[in-house]
N, C-alpha and C positions, 0 to 999 in steps of 0.2 A: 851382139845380142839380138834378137831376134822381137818383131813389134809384139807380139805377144805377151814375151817377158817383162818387154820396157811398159806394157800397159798394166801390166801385176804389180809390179815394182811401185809405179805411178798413185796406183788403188792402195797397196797398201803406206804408204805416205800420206793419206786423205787421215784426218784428224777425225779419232769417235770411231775408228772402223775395228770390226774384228772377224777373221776370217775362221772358217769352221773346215776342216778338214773333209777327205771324204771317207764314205764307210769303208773298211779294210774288208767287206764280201766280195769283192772281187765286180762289183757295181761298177759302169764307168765314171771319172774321177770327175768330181762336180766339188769346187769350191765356194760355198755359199760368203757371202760377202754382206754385213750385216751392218748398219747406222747406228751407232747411239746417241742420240738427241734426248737430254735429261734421262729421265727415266722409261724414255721408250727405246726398244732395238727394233730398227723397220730394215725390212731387206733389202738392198740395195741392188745387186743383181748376182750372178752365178756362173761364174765361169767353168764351159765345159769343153769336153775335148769338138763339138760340131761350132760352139758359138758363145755368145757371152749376151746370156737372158738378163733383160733388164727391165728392172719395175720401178714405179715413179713418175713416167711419162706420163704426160696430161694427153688429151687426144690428138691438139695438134703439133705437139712433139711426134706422138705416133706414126702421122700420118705424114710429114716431114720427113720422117725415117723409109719410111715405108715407099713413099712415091720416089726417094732420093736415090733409094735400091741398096741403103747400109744396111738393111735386115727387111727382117718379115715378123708380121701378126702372130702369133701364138696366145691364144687367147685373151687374156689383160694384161703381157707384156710383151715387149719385143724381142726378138731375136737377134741378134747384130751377128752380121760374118764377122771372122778374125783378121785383126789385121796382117794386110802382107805386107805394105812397106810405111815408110813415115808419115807420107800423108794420109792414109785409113788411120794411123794410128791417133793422129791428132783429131780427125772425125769422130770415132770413139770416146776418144777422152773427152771430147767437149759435150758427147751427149751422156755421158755420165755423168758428170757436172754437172748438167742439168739437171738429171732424173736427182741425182744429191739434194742440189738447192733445192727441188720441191718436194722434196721427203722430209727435207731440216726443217720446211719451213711450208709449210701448206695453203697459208695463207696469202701467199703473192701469187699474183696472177699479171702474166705478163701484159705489157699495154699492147702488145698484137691481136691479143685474143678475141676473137666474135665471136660469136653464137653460128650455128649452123641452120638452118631451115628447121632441119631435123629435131632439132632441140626445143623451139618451139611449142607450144602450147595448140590443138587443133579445137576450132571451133565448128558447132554445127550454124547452119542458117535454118534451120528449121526450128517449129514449137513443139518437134514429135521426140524432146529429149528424154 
């Protein structure tokens, strides 16, 4: 079986998930892959034939991702390449899992987390405000 499969296979075993087919136009096949937590459905991510978009990530999940070279930025989620053998495959899973836990659950913020410079508040020193 092929990491691909065994990461489908995987997602659909996650509890609360339900997956949405893709449209029969002749579109390339995108499986949307969706959370239910009470009474909310949040997306979780979308399996496609280039990659497997994933939303949920906090910014330094993002950027974890990103600088680690498991995917790329595409505007407010990530892109993840496919896996090719067992170890992508378990890199994958584990950032799913993630992106899950903070969609189930928004309120935990991990004890890693700083603030960025950028995030920050900027003050003037002048009185010409």
């Amino acid at each position: 079986m092929t990491p691909s499969l065994t990461l489908a296979e995987r997602i659909a075993g996650i509890p609360g998930i339900e997956v949405t087919a893709p449209a029969p136009n002749g579109t390339p096949a995108e499986f949307s892959i969706y959370l239910n937590s009470g009474s909310r459905q949040m997306l979780l991510c979308s399996l496609l034939d280039s990659g497997i978009s994933v939303h949920g990530l906090d910014n330094w999940d993002r950027h974890q991702v990103v600088s680690r070279g498991w995917g790329r930025l595409v505007q407010n989620r990530v892109m993840l390449f496919l896996p090719r053998d067992d170890d992508e495959l378990d890199v994958c899973w584990d950032i799913l899992k993630r992106a899950k836990t903070r969609l189930a659950d928004p309120s935990t913020t991990p004890a890693r987390y700083r603030l960025s410079s950028w995030d920050l508040p900027s003050y003037s020193r002048t009185t010409l405000q």
